[in-house]
SEDRENLO-909615 format. One record per residue (C-alpha): x, y, z; residue number from 1; residue in three letters. Coordinates in steps of 0.02 Angstrom, whole numbers, plus 50000, padded with zeros to 5 digits. Example, Ala and Ser with C-alpha at 12.3 -4.5 7.8 and 13.67 -1.06 7.14 Angstrom:
// SEDRENLO-909615
     c1     c2     c3  seq  type
  50615  49775  50390    1   ala
  50684  49947  50357    2   ser
END
This chain:
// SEDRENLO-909615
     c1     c2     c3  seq  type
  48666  49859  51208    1   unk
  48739  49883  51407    2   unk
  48837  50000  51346    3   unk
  48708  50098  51239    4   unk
  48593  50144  51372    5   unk
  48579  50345  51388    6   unk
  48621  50329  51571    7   unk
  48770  50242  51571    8   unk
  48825  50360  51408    9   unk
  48809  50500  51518   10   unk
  48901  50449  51676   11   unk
  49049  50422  51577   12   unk
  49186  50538  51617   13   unk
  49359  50573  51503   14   unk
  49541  50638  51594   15   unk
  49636  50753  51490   16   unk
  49751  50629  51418   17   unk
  49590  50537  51352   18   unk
  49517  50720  51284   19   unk
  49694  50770  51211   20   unk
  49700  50592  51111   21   unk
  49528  50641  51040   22   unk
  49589  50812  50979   23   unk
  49733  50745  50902   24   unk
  49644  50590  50816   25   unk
  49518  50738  50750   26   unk
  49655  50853  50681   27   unk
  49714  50689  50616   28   unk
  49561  50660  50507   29   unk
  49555  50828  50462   30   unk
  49715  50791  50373   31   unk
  49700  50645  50279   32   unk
  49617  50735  50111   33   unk
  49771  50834  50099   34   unk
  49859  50689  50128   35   unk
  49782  50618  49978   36   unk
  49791  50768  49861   37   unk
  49978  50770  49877   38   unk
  50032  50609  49879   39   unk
  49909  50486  49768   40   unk
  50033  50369  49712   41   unk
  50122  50315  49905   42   unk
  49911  50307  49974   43   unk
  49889  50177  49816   44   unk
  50033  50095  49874   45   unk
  49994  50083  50048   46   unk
  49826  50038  50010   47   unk
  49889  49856  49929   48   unk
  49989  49823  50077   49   unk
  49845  49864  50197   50   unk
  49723  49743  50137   51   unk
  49861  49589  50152   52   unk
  49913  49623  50329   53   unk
  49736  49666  50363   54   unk
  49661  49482  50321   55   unk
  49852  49414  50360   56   unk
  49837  49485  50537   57   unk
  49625  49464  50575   58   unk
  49660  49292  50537   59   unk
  49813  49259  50603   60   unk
  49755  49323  50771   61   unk
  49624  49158  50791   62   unk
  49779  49043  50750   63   unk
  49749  49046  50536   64   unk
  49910  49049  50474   65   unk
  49928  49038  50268   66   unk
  50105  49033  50194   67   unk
  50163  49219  50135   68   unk
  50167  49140  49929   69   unk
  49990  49061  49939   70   unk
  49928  49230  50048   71   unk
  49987  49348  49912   72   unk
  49904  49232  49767   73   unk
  49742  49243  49870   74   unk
  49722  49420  49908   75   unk
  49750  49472  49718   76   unk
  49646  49319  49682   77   unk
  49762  49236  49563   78   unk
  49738  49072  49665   79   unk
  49578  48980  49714   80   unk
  49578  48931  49898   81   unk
  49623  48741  49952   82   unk
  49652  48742  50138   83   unk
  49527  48783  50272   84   unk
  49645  48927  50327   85   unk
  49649  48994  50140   86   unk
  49450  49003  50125   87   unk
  49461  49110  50311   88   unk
  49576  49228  50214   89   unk
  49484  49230  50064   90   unk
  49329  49254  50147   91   unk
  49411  49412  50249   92   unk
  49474  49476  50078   93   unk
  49300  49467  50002   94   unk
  49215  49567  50159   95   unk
  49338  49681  50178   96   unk
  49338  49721  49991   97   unk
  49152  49764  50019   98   unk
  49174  49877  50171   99   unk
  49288  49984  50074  100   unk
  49184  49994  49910  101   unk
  49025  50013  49994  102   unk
  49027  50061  50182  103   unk
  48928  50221  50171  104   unk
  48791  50124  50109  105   unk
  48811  49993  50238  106   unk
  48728  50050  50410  107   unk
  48757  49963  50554  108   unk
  48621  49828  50581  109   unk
  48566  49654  50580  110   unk
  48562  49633  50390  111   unk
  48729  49694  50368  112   unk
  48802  49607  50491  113   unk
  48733  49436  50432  114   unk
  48781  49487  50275  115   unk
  48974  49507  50324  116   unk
  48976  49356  50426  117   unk
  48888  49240  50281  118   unk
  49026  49329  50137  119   unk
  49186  49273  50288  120   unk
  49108  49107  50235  121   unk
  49058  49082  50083  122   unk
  49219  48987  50028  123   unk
  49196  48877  50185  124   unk
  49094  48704  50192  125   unk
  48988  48756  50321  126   unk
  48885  48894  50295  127   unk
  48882  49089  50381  128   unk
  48759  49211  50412  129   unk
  48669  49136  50534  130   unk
  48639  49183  50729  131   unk
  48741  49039  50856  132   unk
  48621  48906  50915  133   unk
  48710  48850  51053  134   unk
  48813  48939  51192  135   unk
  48975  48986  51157  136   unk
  49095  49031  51308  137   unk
  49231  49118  51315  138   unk
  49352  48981  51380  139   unk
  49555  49019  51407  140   unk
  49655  48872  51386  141   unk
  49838  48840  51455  142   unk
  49985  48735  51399  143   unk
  49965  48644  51567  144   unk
  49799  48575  51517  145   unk
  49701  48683  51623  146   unk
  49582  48834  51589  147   unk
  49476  48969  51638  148   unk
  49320  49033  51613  149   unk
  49360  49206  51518  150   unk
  49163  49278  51501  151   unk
  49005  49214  51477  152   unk
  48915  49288  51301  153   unk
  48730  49318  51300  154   unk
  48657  49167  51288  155   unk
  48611  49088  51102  156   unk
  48398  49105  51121  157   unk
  48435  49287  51167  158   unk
  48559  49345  51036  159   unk
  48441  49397  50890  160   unk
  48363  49518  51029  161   unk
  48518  49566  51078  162   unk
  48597  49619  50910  163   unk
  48445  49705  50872  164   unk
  48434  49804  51022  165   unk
  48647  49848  51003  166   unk
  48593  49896  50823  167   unk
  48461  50043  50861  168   unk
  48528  50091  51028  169   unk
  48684  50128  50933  170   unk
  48583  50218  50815  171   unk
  48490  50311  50929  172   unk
  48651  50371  51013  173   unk
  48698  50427  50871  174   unk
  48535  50509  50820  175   unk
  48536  50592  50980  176   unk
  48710  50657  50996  177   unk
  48739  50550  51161  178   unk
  48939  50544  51126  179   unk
  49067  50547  51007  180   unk
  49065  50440  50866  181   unk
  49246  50397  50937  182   unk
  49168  50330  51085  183   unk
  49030  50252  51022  184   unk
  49108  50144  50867  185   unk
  49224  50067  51007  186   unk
  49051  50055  51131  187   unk
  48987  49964  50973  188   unk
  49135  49840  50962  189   unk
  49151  49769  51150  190   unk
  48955  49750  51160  191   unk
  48972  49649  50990  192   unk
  49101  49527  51071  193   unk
  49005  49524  51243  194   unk
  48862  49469  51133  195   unk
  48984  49362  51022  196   unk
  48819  49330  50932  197   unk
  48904  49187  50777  198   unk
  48970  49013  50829  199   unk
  49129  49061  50757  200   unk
  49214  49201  50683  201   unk
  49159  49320  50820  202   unk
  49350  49416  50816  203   unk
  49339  49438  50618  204   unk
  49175  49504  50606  205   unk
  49223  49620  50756  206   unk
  49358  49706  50664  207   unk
  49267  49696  50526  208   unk
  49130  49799  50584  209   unk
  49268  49917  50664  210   unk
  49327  49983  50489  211   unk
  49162  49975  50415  212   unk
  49092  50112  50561  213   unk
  49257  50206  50565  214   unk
  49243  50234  50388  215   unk
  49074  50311  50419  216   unk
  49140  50433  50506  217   unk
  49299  50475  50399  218   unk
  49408  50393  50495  219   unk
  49478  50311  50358  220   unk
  49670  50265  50399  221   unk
  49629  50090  50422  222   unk
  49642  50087  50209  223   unk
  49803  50127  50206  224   unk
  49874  50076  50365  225   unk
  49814  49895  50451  226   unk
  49724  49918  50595  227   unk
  49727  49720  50613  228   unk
  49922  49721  50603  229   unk
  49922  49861  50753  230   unk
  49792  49742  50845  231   unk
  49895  49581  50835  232   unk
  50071  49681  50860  233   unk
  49986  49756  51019  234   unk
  49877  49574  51062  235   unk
  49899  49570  51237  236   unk
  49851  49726  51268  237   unk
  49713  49700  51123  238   unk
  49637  49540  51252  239   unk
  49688  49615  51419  240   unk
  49582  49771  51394  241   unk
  49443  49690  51317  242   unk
  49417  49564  51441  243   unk
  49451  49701  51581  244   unk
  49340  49806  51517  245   unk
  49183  49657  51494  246   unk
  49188  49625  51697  247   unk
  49019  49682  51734  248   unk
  48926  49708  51574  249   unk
  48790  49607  51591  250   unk
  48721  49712  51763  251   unk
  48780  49868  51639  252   unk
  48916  49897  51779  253   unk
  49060  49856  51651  254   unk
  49220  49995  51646  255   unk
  49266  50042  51488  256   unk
  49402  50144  51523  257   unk
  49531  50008  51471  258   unk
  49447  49949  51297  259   unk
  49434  50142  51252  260   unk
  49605  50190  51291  261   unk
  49675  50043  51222  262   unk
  49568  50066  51046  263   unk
  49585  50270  51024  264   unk
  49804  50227  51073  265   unk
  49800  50098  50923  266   unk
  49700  50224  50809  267   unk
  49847  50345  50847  268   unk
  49960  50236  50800  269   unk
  49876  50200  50649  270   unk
  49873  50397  50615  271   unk
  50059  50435  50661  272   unk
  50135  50294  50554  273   unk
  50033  50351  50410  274   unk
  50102  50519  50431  275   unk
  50287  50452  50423  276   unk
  50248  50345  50279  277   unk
  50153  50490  50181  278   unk
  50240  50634  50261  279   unk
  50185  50760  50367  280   unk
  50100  50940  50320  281   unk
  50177  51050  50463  282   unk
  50344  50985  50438  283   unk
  50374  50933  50248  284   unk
  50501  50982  50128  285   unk
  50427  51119  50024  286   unk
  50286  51035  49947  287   unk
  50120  51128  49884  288   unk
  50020  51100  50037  289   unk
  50165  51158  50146  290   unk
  50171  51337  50066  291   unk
  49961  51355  50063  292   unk
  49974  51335  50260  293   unk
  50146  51403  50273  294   unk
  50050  51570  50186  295   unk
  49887  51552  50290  296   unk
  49952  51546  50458  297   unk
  50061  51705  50419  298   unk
  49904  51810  50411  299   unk
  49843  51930  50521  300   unk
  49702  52013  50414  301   unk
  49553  51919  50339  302   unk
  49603  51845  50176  303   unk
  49506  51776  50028  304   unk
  49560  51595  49941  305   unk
  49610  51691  49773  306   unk
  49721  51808  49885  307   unk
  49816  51631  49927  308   unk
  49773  51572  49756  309   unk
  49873  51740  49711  310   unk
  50042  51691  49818  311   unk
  50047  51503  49784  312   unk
  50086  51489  49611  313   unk
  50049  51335  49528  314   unk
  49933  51290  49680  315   unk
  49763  51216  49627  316   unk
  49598  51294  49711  317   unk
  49549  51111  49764  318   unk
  49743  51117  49858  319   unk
  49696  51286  49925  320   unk
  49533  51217  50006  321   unk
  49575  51063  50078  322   unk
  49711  51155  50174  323   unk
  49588  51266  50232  324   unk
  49469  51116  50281  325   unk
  49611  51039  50376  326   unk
  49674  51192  50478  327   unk
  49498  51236  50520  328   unk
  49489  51037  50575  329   unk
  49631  51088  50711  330   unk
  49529  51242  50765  331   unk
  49685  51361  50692  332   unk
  49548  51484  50552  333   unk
  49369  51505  50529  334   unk
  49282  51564  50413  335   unk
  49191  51751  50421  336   unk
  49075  51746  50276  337   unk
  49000  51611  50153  338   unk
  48977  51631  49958  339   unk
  49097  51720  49828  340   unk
  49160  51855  49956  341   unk
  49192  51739  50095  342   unk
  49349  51792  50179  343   unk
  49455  51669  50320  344   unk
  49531  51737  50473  345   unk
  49645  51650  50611  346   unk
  49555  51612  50772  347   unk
  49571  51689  50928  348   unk
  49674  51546  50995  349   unk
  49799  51547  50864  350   unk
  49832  51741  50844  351   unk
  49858  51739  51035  352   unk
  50000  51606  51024  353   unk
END
C-alpha cells in the first residue's frame, strides 16, 4: 500500500552495508541446493525442529504459551487440542504445513490471505477469515497500569480496500521490476501490520505471509531454520524497528530503514546458523561438493562439466551442476556457450583476485 507506490520505491536509497547484506543473503540462496544434495538427512532433521519452534515461537510471541509435552503431541498431531493456547498452535501448525506444501501456488492476495487467517482458526470457537469490523489500535500497556498509544491501523470500513490495493501494488512492483524481491517481501510485511486488517492474530498471519513470499523467491531457510525463533530471540529489536519504521505511513512519509535492516540482519542469521548446522561449502572437510568447486575455481581455461565430471570421481552430474549454479550465484564463473558444447570460464572479477 504506502509503501508500494512507485515513487516512494524509487526514492529509496541503500548504504553499502545494506547492499553487501543483499549480496551475501543472494550467494546464500545460491547455496542452499548444494546444501541439500550433500546433506539430505541433517536438512530432514532440521526441518522437524523448524516447524516446532516456528509455531512454539509465532505463538509464544502474543503471550501463547503450551507446555513443551502437549506442544510436541500437537505438532506431530498425536494429540487433539484442549486449551485455547493449543488450538493457536494447532492452527499455526496447520497453515504453516500449507505454506510449505503449496506456496508456489499460493500468490499473494486477498483469497489467500483469508484463507491462512480462517485455517489459524479453525480449531478455535470463534471463527477466522474474516476482515476486522471494528478498530483495532495498537495500544502498549505497562506494569504500572498505564499505556500508550503505539499506532493507529487503517481503520475497519477501509481495510478490504486496503488489502486489496497492498495485494496488486505488490504485484505490480513486482511485475515491473520496481525493487528487489528482498525489499519488497519485507515492504509487504510492515504495510500488512500497518493495515493489521484481522481482529486478532495480526502477528501470526504476518509471519506467516513472510515464509510463504520468501519461499517464492527461494529463500527457503526459514524450513529448516525458524525464522519465528530468530524473531522472538531478537523481540525487541523485532517491535522497536517495526514501530520505528510505521511513524509516518499513513502520509506515505514512513522510514523504513529500521524494519529493513532489522529483517534482511535476522535472514542472515537464519542463513549463517544453517551453514554451521549443515556445514559450509568453501570450508568443509573433503566432501563431494568441496572438490567440484575446489577443481572449478583452479581453472584458468574454459572448461566443460564432463572435463570436471572427468577429475571428480564418483561425483554425480546433478553435484557437478548445482556447484556450478551456486558459484555463478556469487558472480565467481559464467557460462560462454549453451547446449552440449557449453564450456564455463571464471569471471573477470575472480581471475583478477
Amino acid at each position: 500500500m504506502h509503501s508500494f507506490t512507485p515513487e516512494y520505491l524509487d526514492a529509496l536509497r541503500y548504504d553499502g552495508t545494506q547492499l553487501a547484506t543483499l549480496r551475501a543473503l543472494g550467494e546464500y540462496q545460491g547455496k542452499q541446493q548444494l546444501y541439500a544434495a550433500q546433506s539430505p538427512e541433517a536438512l530432514k532433521d532440521l526441518r522437524q525442529v523448524a516447524v516446532v519452534e516456528s509455531a512454539e515461537s509465532s505463538n509464544r510471541l502474543e503471550g501463547v504459551i503450551v507446555r513443551p509435552e502437549r506442544l510436541k503431541s500437537l505438532m506431530i498431531r498425536n494429540a487433539e487440542p484442549k486449551s485455547r493456547s493449543e488450538q493457536e498452535v494447532a492452527g499455526y501448525r496447520d497453515a504453516l504445513a500449507l505454506i510449505h506444501e503449496s506456496a508456489d501456488y499460493m500468490p499473494f492476495n486477498d483469497g489467500v490471505v483469508l484463507q491462512l487467517h480462517s485455517l489459524l482458526y479453525r480449531y478455535m470457537p470463534q471463527s477466522g477469515g474474516r476482515w476486522k469490523a471494528t478498530n483495532n489500535d495498537i495500544i502498549e500497556r505497562h506494569p504500572d497500569g498505564t499505556s500508550r498509544l503505539r499506532f493507529q491501523p487503517v481503520a475497519a470500513h477501509l481495510t478490504p480496500m486496503a488489502m486489496t490495493s497492498l495485494t496488486e501494488r505488490y504485484a505490480g512492483a513486482l511485475d515491473h521490476h520496481l525493487a528487489d524481491p528482498l525489499v519488497l517481501v519485507p515492504l509487504a510485511m510492515l504495510d500488512f501490520l500497518c493495515i493489521h486488517p484481522f481482529p486478532d492474530g495480526n502477528g501470526r498471519m504476518s509471519r506467516l505471509l513472510t515464509s510463504l513470499l520468501l519461499y517464492q523467491f527461494n529463500y527457503v531457510v526459514g524450513r529448516y531454520i525458524s525464522l519465528e525463533r530468530i524473531f522472538e530471540e531478537t523481540k525487541e529489536g523485532y517491535y522497536e524497528t517495526l514501530e520505528a519504521s510505521s511513524q509516518g505511513w499513513h502520509d506515505g512519509k514512513h522510514n523504513v530503514k529500521p524494519w529493513l535492516d532489522y529483517f534482511w540482519g535476522a535472514l542472515l542469521r537464519a542463513y549463517r546458523e544453517f551453514e554451521e548446522r549443515v556445514g559450509t561449502i568453501e570450508h568443509g572437510h573433503g566432501n563431494k561438493g568441496d572438490r567440484v568447486r575446489a577443481e572449478i575455481l583452479k581453472r584458468t581455461l574454459p572448461f566443460s562439466i564432463s572435463e570436471i565430471e572427468e577429475t571428480c570421481p564418483g561425483v554425480s552430474r546433478d553435484m557437478v551442476r548445482l556447484v556450478l549454479r551456486s558459484l555463478k550465484a556469487e558472480g565467481l564463473i559464467e557460462p560462454t556457450g549453451k547446449g552440449r558444447g557449453a564450456k564455463w570460464s571464471q569471471t573477470d572479477k575472480e581471475m583478477d583476485a
